[in-house]
N, C-alpha and C positions, 0 to 999 in steps of 0.2 A: 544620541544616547546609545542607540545600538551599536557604534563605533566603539563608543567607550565601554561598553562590556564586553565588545569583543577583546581588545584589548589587552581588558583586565584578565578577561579569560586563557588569553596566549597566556599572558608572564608567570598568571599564577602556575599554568603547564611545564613552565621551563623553571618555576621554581621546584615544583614537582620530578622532575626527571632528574636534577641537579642532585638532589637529596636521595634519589633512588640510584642513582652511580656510585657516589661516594659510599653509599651501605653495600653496594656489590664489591667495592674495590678495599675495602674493610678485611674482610676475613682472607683474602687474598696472604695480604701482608702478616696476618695472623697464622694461616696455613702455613706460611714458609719460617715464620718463628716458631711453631709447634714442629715442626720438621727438622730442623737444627735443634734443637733441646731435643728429641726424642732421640736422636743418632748420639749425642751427648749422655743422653742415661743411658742408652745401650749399653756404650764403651764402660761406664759407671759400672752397669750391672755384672757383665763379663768379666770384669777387673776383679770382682768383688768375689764370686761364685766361680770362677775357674778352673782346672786343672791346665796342666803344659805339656803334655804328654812328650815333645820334641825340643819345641822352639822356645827356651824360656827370659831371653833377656827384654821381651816385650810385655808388657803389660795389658794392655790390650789384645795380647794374641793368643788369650787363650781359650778355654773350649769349656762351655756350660755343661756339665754332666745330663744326661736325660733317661728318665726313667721306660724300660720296657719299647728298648727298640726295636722293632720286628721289618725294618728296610737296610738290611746289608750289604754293603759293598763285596767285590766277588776279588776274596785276595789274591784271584791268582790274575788277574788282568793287570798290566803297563796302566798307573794313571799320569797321563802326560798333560799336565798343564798349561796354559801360554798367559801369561796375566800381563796387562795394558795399565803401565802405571805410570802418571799424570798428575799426580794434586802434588802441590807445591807447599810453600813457608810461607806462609799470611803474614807472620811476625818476627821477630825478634823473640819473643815468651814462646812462639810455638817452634823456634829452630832449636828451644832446649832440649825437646822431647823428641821422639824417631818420628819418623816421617809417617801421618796415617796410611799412607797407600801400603807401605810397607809392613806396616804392623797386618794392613789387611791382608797380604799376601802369608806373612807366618800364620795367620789366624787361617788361614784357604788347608795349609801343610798340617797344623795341629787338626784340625778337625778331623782330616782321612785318617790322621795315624789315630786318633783317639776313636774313632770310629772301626779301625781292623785293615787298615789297608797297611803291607811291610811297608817299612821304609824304605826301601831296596827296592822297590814298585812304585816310587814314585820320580818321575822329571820332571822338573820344573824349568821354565824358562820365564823370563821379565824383561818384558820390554819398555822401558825407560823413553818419556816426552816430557815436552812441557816444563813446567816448575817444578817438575820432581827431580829434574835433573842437577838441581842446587845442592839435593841430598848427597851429592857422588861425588862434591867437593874434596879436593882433598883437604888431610885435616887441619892443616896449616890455612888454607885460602877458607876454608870453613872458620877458622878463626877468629879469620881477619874481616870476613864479611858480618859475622854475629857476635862477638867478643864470647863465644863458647866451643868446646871441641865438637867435632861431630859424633850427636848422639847415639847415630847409628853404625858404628862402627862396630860393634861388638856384635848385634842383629846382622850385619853382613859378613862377618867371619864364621857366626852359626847358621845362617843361608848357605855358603860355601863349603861350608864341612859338610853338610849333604847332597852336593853336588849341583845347587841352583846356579842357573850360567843369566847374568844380565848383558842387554844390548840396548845400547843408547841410539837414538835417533841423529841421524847428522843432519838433517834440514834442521830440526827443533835447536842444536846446537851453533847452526851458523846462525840461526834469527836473533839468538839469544847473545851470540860473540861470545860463545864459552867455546875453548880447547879443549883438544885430548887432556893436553898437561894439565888444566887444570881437573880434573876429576880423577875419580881413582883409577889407577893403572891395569889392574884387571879387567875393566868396562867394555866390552869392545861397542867399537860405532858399527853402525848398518848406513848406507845412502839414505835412508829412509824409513821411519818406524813400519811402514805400510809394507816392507821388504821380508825383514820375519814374521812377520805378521801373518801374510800370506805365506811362506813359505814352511812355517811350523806349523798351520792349521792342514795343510797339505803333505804333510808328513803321519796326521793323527791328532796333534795336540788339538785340547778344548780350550777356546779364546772364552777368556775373561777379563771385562772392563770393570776393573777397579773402581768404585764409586763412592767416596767416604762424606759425601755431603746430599 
């Protein structure tokens, strides 16, 4: 008899714990769906209430006015930028639109200028990995890979008239079996994203990783 309630007493234990995992492992999956939807009305909200003080072919990249700001940038400083950009085309629907890393990078450029920094006081550099590199397709191979032009072509002409310099990574490049030729011609490659990286954070510029999810 005491066997049998012992027994009974384990299983009901392990039905017990069974039930007390699966509610921990619950909001998990929930946090990370509240976290995607909230990075989604951001972009929403930004789109919505914007000014563009710069960079205007992006949608997303531009600057929520704010009221009674008393933390100023000092116009007469170099702001030298280094931004680490990475996120890639999920889809087909999302290779219509500009690449989000990139929208975040005009949005990084419209905030200092809408904030008081010249424009002539700011460098910018981008360093290119990963599935972003698909964005720098040229627009032909962009084409033929998404049956649409590349969206961001016009965002990289008004990157370049202010003087932003992009460097592609060549290991991410060999992994991937993507050429020079195929991406755009003003791109330059580095042996290694970790090369400017390094080498413009040691110059001055502030490393920023790009993070749009």
């Amino acid at each position: 008899m005491k066997r049998l309630a012992l027994m009974a007493f384990v299983f009901l234990f392990i039905i017990i714990s069974a039930q007390a995992q699966s509610a921990t492992i619950t909001p998990v999956t929930s946090t990370a769906r509240s976290t995607e939807s909230r990075f989604q009305a951001f972009r929403t909200f930004v789109a919505s209430q914007a000014i563009y003080p710069l960079i205007k072919s992006s949608k997303y990249s531009g600057v929520v006015p704010v009221e009674k700001v008393n933390e100023k940038p000092d116009a007469n400083l170099k702001y030298k930028l280094l931004m680490d950009v990475s996120t890639g085309i999920k889809d087909n629907l999302a290779a219509k639109e500009i690449n989000d890393g990139l929208a975040e990078v005009a949005r990084a450029i419209n905030t200092h200028i809408a904030a008081g920094v010249p424009k002539n006081n700011l460098e910018v550099v981008v360093v290119v990995h990963g599935g972003a590199l698909k964005s720098f397709y040229t627009n032909a191979l962009y084409k033929e890979k998404y049956q649409t032009d590349n969206p961001n072509t016009v965002l990289f002409q008004e990157l370049q008239a202010i003087g932003v310099k992009f460097t592609a990574c060549g290991q991410s490049m060999a992994f991937q079996n993507i050429t020079p030729e195929q991406l755009m011609p003003w791109l330059k490659t580095a042996l290694s994203a970790q090369i400017p990286i390094s080498t413009y954070q040691l110059k001055g510029y502030v490393y920023k990783k790009i993070e749009t999810e």
